[in-house]
PAVEXTI-474016 format. One record per residue: residue in one letter; z negated, y, x of N, C-alpha, C in turn. Coordinates in pm, whole numbers, plus 50000, padded with zeros to 5 digits. Each point is the difference from the previous one (the first is absolute). Layout:
# residues N
AZYXZYXZYX ...
***
This chain:
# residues 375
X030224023386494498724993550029498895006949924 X499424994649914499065003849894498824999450117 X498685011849950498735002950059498954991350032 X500154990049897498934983249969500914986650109 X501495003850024500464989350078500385003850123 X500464996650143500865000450114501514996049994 X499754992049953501204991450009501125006049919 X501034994850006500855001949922500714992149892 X500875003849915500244989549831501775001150096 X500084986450002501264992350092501025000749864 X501115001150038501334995449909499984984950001 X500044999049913501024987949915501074995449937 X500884996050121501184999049930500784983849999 X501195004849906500854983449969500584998850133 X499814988450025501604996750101500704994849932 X500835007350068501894994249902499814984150086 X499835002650148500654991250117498914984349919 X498655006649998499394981149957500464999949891 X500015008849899500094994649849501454996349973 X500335003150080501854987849986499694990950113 X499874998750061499454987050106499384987049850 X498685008749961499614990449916499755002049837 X501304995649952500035007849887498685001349940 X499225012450039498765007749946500235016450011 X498765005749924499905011650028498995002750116 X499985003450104499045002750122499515004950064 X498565012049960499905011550051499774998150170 X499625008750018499545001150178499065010849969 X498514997550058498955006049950499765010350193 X500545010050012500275003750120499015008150077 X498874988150059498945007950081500045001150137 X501095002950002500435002150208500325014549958 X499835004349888500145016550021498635006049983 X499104994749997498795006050042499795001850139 X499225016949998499855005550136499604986650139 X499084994850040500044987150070500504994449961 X501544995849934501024989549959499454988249970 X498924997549981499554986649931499135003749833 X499924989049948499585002349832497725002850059 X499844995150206498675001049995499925016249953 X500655010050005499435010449971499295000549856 X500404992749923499375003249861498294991850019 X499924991450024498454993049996499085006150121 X500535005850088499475002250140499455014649949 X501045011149976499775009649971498854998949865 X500024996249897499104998649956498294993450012 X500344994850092498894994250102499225011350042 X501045007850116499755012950027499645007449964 X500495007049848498995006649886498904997050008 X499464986149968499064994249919498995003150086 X499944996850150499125004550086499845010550044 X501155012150004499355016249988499065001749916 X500764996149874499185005349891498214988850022 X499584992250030498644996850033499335003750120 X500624998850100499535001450119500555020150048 X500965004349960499755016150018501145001350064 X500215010950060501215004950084499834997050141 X498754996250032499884993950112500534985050061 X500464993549905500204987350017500854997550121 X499844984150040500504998750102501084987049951 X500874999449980501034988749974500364989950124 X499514991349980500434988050107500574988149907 X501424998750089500314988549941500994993750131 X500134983049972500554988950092501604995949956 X500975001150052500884997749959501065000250067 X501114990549942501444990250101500775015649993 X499625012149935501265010049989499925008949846 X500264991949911500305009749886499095003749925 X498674994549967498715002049962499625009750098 X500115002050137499725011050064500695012249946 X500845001550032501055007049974499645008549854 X499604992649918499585006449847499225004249987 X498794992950125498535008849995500005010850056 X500845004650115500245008050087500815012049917 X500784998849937500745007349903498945007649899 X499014986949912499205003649911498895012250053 X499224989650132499145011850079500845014150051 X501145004250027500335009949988500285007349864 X500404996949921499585008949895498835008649923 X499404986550019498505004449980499715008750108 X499934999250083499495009350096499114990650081 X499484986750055499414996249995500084991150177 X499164994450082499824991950096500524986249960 X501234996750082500514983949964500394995550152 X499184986350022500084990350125501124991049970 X500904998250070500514987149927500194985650166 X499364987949959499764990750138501204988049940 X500735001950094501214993650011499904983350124 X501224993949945500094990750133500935002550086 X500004993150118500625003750122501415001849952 X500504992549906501324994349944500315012349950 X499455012250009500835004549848500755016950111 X500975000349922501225004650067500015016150047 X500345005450098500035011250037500275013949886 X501014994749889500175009449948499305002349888 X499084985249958498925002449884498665013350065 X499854994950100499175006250069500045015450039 X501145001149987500655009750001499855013249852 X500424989749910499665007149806498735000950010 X499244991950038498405000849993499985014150038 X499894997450118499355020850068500865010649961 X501204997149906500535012449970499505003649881 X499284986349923498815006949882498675001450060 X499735002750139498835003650026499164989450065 X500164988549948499264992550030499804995250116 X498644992150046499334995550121500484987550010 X500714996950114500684985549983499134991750091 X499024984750000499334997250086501094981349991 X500384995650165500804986149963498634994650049 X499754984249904498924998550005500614981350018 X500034993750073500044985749946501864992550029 X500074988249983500984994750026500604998549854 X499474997249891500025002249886499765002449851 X500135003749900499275010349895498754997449980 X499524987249997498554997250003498815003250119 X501164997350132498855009650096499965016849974 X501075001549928499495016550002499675004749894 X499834995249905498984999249906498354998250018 X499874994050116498524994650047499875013450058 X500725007550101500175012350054499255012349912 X500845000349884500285007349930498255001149896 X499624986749973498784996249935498805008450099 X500044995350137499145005150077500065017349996 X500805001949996500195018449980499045003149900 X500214995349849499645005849912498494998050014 X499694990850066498324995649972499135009150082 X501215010050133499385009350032500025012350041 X500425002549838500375009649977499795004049845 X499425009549998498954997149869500715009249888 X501615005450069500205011649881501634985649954 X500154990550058501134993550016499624989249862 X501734998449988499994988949903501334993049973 X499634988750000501184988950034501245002449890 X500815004150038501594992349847500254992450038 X499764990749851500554985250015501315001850001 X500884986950077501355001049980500634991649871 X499354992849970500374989449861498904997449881 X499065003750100499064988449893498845010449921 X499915005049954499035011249885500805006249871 X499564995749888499915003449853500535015349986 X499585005950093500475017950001501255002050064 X500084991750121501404997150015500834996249909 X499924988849935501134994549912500305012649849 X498525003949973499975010949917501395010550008 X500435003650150501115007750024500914997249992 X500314983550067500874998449978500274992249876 X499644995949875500185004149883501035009149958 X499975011750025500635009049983501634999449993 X500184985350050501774999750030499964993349867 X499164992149930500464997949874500055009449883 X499335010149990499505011549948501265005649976 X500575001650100501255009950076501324988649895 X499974989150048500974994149941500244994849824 X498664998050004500185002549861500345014649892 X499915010550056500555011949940501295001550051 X500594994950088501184997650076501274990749923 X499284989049951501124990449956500875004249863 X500824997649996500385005749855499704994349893 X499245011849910499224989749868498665001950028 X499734999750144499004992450046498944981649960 X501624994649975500234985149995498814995250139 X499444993449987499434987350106501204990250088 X499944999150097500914994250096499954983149978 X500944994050010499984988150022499184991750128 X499925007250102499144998650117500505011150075 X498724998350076499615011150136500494992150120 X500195008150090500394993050146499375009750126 X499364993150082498935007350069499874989950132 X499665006750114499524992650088498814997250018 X499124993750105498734995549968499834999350172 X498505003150022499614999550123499004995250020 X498655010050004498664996549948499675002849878 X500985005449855499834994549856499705020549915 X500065007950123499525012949903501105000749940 X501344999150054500975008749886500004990949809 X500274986550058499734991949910498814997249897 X498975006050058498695000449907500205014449971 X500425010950042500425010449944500754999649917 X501304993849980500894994849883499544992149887 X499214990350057498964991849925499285009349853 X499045013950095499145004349960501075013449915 X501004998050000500925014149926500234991649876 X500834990650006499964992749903499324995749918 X498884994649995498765005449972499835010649880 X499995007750063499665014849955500955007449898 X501254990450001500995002749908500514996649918 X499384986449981500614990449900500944990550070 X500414999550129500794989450017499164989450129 X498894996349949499744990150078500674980849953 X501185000249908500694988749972501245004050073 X500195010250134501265000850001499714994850163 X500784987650038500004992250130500105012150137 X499174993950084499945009850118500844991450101 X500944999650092500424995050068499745004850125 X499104988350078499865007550160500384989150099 X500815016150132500414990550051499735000850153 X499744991950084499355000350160501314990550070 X499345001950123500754990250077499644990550077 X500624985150038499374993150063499455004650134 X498884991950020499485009050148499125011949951 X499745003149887499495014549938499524993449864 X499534987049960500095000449844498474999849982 X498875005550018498664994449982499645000949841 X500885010649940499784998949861500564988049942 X501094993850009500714993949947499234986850062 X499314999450061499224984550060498705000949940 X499575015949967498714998549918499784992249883 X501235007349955500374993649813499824984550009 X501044994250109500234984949940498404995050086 X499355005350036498264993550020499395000849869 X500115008149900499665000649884500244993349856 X499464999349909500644995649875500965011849926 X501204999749977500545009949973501444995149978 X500945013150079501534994049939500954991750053 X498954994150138500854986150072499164989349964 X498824998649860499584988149997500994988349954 X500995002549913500664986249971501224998450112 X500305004650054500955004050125499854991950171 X498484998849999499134999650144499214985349981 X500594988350030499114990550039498724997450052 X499925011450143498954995350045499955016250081 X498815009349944499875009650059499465002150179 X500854993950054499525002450151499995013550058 X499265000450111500325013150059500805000450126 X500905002749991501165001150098499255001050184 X500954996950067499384995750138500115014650066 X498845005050063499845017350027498835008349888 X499944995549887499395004349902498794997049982 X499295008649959498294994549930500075004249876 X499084987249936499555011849862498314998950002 X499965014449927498435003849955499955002049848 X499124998349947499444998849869499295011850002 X500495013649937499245013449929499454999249917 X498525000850047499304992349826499965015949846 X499785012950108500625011249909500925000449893 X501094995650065501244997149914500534984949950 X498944991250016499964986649974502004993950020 X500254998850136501215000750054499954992150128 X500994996650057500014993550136501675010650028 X499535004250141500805007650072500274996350127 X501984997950060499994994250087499965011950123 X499564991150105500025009850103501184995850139 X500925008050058501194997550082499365002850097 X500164992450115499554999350110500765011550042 X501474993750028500685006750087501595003749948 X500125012849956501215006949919501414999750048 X500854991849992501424999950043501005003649947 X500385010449883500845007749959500095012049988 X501515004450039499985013550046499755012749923 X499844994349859499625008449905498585005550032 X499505006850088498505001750062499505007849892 X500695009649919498715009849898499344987249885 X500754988550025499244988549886499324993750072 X499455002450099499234994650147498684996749982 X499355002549888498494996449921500084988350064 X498604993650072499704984950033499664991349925 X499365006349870499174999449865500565009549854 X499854998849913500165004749881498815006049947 X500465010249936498515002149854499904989249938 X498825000650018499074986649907499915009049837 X499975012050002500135003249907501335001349896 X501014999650118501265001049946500744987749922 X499464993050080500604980350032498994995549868 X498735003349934499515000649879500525006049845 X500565013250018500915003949970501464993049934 X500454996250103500974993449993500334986749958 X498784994949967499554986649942499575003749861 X499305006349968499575002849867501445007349903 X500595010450063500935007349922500824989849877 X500165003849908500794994249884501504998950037 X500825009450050501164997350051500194998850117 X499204991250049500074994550143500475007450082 X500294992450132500495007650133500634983350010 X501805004850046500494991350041500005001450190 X499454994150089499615000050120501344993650112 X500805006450079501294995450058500115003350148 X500004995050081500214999150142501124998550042 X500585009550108501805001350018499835003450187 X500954995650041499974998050123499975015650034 X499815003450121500955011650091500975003349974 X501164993350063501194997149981500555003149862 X499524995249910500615007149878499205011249932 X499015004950023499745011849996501015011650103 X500144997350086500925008350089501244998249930 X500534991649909501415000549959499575009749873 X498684999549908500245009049921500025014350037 X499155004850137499895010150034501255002950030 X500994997450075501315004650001500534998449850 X500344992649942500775003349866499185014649922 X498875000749988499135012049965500795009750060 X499625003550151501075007750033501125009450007 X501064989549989500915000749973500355003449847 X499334996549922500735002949834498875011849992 X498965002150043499265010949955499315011350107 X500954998550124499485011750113499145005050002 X499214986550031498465003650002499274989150044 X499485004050170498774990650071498684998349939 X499964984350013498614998049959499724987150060 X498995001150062499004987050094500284991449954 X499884987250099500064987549946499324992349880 X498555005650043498914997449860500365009749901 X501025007649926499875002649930501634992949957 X501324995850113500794991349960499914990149926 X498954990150005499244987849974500035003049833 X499495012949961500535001249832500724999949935 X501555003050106501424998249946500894987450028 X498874991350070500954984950013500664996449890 X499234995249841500084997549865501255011249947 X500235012150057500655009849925501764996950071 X499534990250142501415001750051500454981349982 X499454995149930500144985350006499574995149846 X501424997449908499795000549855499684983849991 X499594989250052500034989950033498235004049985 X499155005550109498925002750014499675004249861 X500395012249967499455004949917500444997549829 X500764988549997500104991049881498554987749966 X499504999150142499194995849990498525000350003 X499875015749977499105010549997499905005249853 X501105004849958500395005349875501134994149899 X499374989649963501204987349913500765010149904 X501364994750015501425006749909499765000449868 X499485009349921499494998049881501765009849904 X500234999049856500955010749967500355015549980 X498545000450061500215016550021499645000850148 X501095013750034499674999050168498525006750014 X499434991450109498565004050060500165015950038 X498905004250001499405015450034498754997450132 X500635003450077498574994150130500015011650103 X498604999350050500415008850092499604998450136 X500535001550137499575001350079499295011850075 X498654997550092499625010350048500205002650119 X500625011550081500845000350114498845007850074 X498974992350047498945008250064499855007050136 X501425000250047500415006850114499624992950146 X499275010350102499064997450111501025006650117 X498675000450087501225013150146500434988050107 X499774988649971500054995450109501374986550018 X500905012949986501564995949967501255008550122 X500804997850046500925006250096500864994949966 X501295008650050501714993250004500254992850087 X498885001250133500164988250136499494986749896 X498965001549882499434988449962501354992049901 X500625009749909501244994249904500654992950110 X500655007650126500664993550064500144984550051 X498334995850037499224986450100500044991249843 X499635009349793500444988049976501124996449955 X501305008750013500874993849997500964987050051 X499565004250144500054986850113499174993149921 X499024996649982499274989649937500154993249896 X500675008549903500194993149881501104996050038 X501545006250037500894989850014499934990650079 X498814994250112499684988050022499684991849950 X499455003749898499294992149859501404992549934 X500675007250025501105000049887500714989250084 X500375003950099500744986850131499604986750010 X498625000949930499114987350063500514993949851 X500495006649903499944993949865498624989649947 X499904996649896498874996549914499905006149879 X498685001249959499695007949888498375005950050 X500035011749944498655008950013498854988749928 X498915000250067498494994349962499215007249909 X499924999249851499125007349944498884994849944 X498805001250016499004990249913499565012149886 X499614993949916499565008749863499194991249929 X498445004249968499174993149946499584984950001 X500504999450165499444984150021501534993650032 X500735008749937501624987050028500525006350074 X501244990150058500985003650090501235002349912 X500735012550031501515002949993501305002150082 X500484997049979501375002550094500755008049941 X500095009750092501205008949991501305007350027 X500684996749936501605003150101500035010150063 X500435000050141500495008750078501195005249989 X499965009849895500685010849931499975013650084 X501505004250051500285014550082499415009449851 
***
């Protein structure tokens, strides 16, 4: 860990297991080995910097969050040496709560969910005059950090070749406007970003098709889905949808709303963002195959990135069969809020999936796909 960063420079490695699955080469960009096991340590912690260094050693860190954005601030404010609040919802689990105060931190449950304790969390800082909010998604200094996973991967790849596409999950839009903003910075803003949410969780992926962008020839008639609002950000000259009410279990993609800055972003970029929505259910089948070929837990919202890696059907249609095999990579952004009681509940689940037979529901940029229900 260098003096200017917190975080740490993650391995990158091939999988044998996807890249024979789909004849590609396929790194795994591995940020569940950062100290708070999620990739928030890199934008958060730098957050964290950014406000020692203005506001002093006195600072007071408050931030709102489903779990792992806590968790990073709480981590970050202990290093520094520094005061970190973190206002949680009722929902969030004994043992997160738990990591919190073993980095020190002040745990306050504030609300039924992330937006009431965010309102919580707002009221703190306004009185409290040494305090200051970390965003969990949405600020330029954030994404600034997390940047850094492209940074990392591009001195990483061999050659340091440009990837055929990225694979990333998406929530409220920082990691992705962080990827956005690395690329960028490196010369590969023609190289496709692939993000992916889940139904019940997609506010990014409902932002886009409100927009002119990469579901205009795709999307007949841009409605807004029943539960949803949209608002018009005249800042980011954008319309952003807003979810009433969140029904997938992937909760760290639990944003009600998106960056307006991100979802701008993501419209302008030259190598687009291909935008894909995947049930539960088959996110829980990639999280077990993950697993199993690579002994190693990682949250549902960060499963949701390896749907495409475990379904060559999906991801033929993500990354068309060209004569040289693709180079892509996925980013395995970890998160704590994973158990073996949880592998267990989805195993039952998915082989119900499997009993009921059909094919998996995937929409991608406005269309519908079907996908075989492949062990």
């Amino acid at each position: 860990m260098s003096p200017d960063k917190l975080w740490l420079e993650t391995p990158l490695i091939r999988s044998t297991h996807i890249s024979s699955l789909l004849g590609c080469n396929a790194y795994l960009k591995l940020d569940t080995l950062q100290p708070p096991q999620s990739f928030k340590a890199r934008g958060i912690s730098h957050y964290a910097q950014h406000a020692v260094r203005t506001h002093g050693p006195g600072v007071h860190l408050i931030i709102a969050s489903g779990g792992n954005a806590g968790l990073a601030a709480a981590w970050a404010a202990k290093v520094l040496g520094v005061k970190c609040t973190v206002y949680l919802p009722h929902a969030a689990s004994q043992s997160t709560i738990d990591f919190l105060r073993k980095d020190g931190a002040e745990v306050v449950i504030g609300g039924d969910y992330y937006l009431q304790a965010l309102q919580r969390a707002q009221q703190a800082v306004e009185a409290d005059p040494n305090a200051v909010m970390v965003p969990a998604y949405d600020d330029p200094i954030l994404w600034e950090g997390h940047a850094s996973l492209v940074h990392e991967i591009k001195s990483q790849l061999p050659e340091g070749n440009a990837p055929d596409a990225i694979f990333c999950s998406v929530g409220g839009g920082g990691l992705a406007a962080g990827i956005m903003e690395g690329c960028r910075a490196v010369g590969w803003d023609d190289v496709p970003l692939v993000a992916v949410e889940t139904h019940g969780s997609n506010c990014f992926y409902q932002s886009l098709s409100l927009n002119e962008g990469p579901f205009t020839r795709k999307v007949v008639s841009r409605k807004v889905p029943e539960g949803t609002s949209a608002e018009y950000n005249k800042e980011h000259n954008v319309t952003v949808a807003h979810i009433a009410k969140l029904t997938s279990r992937a909760t760290s993609l639990g944003a009600t709303s998106p960056s307006a800055g991100a979802v701008e972003m993501a419209l302008k970029r030259s190598g687009g963002v291909k935008s894909v929505c995947v049930s539960d259910e088959l996110a829980m089948q990639a999280c077990l195959s993950f697993t199993e070929d690579h002994k190693t837990l990682v949250e549902l919202a960060c499963a949701v990135t390896l749907v495409p890696a475990y379904n060559p059907t999906l991801f033929r249609a993500l990354v068309p069969h060209t004569d040289k095999p693709a180079t892509v990579v996925f980013i395995v952004c970890g998160g704590f809020k994973i158990s073996l009681e949880d592998l267990k509940e989805y195993e039952r689940i998915v082989e119900a999936e499997f009993a009921a037979g059909g094919e998996w529901d995937v929409a991608f940029n406005g269309q519908g796909i079907k996908i075989p229900k492949v062990r």
